[in-house]
C-alpha positions as CSV (number, residue, x, y, z in Angstrom):
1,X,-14.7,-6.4,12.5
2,X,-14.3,-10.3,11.3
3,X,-14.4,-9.6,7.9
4,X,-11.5,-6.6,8.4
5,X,-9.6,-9.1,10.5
6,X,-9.9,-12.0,7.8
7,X,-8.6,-10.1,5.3
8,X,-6.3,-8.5,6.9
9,X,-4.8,-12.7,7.6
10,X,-5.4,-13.3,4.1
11,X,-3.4,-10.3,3.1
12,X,-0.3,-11.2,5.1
13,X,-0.6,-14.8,4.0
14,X,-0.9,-13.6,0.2
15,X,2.4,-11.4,0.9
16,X,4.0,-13.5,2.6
17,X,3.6,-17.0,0.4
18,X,4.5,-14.5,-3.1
19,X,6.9,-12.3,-1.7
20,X,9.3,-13.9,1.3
21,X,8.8,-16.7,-1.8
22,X,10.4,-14.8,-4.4
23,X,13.1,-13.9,-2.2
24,X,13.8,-17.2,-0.8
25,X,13.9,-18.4,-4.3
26,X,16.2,-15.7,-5.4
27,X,18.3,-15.9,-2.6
28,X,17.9,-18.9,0.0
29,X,18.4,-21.5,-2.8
30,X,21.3,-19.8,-4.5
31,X,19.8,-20.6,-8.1
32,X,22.8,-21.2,-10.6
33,X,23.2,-18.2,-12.9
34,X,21.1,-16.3,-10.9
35,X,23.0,-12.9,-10.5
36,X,22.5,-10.8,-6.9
37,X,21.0,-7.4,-8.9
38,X,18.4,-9.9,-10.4
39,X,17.2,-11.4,-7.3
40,X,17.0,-8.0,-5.5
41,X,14.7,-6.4,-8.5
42,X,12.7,-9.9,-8.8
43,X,12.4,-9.8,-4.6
44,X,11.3,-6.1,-5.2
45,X,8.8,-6.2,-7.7
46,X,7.1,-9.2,-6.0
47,X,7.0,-7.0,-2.7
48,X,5.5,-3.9,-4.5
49,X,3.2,-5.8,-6.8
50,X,1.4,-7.9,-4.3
51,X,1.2,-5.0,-1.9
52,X,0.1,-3.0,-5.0
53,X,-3.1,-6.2,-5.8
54,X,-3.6,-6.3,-2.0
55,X,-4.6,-2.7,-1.8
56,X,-6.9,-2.3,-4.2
57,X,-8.2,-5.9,-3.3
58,X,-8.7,-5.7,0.2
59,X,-7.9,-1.8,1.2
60,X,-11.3,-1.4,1.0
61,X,-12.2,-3.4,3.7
62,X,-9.0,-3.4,5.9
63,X,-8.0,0.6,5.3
64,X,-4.8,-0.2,2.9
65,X,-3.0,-2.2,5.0
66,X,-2.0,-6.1,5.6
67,X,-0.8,-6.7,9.0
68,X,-3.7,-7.9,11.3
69,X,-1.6,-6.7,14.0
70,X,-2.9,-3.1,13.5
71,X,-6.4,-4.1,14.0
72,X,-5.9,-6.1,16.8
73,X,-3.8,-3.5,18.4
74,X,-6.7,-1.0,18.4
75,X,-9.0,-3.3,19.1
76,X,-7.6,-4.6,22.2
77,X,-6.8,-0.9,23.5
78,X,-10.7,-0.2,22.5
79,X,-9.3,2.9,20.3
80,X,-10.7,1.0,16.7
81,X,-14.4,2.7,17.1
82,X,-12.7,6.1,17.8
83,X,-10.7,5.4,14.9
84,X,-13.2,4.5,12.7
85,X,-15.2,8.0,13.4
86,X,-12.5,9.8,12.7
87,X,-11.6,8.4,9.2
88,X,-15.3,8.4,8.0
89,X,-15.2,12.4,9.2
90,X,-12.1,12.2,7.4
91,X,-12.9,10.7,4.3
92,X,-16.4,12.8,3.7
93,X,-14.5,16.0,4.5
94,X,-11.6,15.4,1.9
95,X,-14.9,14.3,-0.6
96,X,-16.6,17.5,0.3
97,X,-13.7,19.3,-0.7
98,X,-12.6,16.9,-3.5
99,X,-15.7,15.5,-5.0
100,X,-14.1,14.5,-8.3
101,X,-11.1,12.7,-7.1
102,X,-10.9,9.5,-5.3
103,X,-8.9,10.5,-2.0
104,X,-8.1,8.1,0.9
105,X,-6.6,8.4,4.3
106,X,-3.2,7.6,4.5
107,X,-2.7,4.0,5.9
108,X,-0.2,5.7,8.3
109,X,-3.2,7.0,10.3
110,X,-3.7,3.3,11.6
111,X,-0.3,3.1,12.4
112,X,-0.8,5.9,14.6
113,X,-3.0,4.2,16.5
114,X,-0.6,1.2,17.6
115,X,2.4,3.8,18.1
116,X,-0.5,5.6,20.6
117,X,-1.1,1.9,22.3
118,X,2.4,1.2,22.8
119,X,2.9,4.3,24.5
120,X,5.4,6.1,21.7
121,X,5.5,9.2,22.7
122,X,3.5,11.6,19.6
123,X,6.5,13.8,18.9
124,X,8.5,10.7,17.8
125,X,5.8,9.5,15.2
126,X,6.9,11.3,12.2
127,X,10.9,9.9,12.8
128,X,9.0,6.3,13.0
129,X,7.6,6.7,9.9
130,X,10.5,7.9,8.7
131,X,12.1,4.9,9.7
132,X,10.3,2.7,7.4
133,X,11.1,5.0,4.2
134,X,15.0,4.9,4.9
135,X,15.3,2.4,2.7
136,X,13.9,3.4,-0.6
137,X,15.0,7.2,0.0
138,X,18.7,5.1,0.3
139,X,18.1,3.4,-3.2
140,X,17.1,6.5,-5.0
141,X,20.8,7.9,-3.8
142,X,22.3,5.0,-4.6
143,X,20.6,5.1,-8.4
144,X,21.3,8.8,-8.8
145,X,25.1,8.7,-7.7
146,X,25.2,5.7,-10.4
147,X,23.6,7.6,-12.9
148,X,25.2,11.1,-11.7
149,X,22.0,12.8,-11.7
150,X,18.8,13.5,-9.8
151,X,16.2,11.1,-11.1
152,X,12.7,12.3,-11.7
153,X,9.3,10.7,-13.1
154,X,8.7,11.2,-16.3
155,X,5.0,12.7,-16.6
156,X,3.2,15.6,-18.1
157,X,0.0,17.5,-16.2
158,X,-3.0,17.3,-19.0
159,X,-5.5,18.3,-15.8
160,X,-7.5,21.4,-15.3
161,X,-5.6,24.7,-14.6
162,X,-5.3,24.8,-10.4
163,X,-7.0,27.9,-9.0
164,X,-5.5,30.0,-7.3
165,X,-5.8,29.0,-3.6
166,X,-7.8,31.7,-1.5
């Protein structure tokens, strides 16, 4: 539980000191010839690429996430144990079913437990997660109505055909 706890620290410090640092460069010293759209995409790309390092440094050990808080939170409401059960059952289910692909709980199932602890009721956890993803789901708009159409990733299947599902 120290080690979790440790890295969990040293994961907020890490986004914290590259991140809030990028941005407060971009934006708190008013750089000359800095343009806004610049500091926005340089504050962006240091948010998603530290988070991205941090989870496949430490989401091993802290379950893909970087606020201690969460930890704490479960530990303090003696629901981490339970927690921890239930993700190993998790996890060797979705191998059993899955062997050859590398699948991983979602880190929102942590963030059920703290919503649980503060006493959120369960039928508003899916609009609290939603919460979070306002933001990006507004930027995609806000590129498509620029561009004037829907945007999609570019990428081609070259997998196995799927099965039919029984």
């Amino acid at each position: 539980m120290i080690r979790k706890l440790a890295v969990e620290f040293l994961g907020t410090a890490i986004l914290v000191f590259f991140a809030v640092g990028v941005a407060t460069l971009m934006f708190g010293f008013r750089l000359a010839g800095a343009s806004v759209a610049a500091g926005v995409v340089a504050t962006a790309l240091a948010f998603g690429l530290t988070l991205l390092a941090l989870v496949y440094m430490i989401g091993p050990i802290s379950g893909s996430h970087v606020n201690p808080a969460v930890t704490v939170g479960a530990l303090l409401t003696g629901r981490i144990a339970l927690a921890e059960a239930v993700e190993k059952a998790a996890l060797a289910a979705l191998h059993k079913h899955k062997p050859d692909r590398p699948l991983d709980i979602n880190v929102e199932f942590y963030t059920a437990l703290v919503l649980d602890a503060v006493g959120l009721d369960r039928s508003l956890f899916t609009p609290a997660f939603a919460v979070g993803r306002v933001a990006g789901w507004t930027a995609h708009i806000l590129e498509q109505e620029q561009s004037g159409r829907l945007l999609r990733p570019d990428s081609r299947y070259v997998g196995p055909q799927p099965s039919l599902a029984a």
